[in-house]
C-alpha positions in Angstrom: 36.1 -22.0 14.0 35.1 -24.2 11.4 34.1 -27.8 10.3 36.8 -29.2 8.0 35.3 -33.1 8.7 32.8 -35.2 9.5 33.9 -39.0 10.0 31.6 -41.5 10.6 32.6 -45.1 12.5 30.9 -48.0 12.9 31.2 -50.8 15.2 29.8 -54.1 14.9 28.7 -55.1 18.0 26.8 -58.4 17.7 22.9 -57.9 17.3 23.2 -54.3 15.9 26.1 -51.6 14.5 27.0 -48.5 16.8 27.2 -45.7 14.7 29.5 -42.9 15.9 30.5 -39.4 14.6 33.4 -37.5 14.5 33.3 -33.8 13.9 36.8 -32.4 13.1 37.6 -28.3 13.4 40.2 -26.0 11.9 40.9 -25.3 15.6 44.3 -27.4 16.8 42.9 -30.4 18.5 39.4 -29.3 18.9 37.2 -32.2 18.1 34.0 -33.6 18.9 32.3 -37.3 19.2 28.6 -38.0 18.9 27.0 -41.3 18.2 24.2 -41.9 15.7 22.8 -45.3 16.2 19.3 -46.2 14.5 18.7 -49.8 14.3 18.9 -51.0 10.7 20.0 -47.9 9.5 23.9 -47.8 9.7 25.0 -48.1 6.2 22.6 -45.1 5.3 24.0 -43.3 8.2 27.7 -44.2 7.1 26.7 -42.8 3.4 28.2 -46.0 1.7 27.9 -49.7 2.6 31.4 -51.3 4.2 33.0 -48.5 4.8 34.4 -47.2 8.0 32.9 -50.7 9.4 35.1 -52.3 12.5 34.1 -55.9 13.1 
């Protein structure tokens, strides 16, 4: 098994962004979710301002 992705979303959710990560595999549907949040911090997180960004 190995890492082909790494997607970062985030969701604007009023006072603060959520940040969250998905990790994509070689493996057919095998898949995982994390979330990264760090107040302030999201654009850094998301590696380029705007992008990914749900409001």
């Amino acid at each position: 098994m190995r890492i082909t992705a790494i997607e970062t979303l985030v969701c604007h959710a009023r006072m603060r962004n959520w940040v969250f990560v998905k990790v994509v595999t070689d493996q057919p549907g095998l898949i995982g979710w994390g979330e990264a949040t760090l107040d302030g911090l999201s654009a850094k997180l998301n590696g380029m301002p705007g992008r990914g960004l749900i409001r």
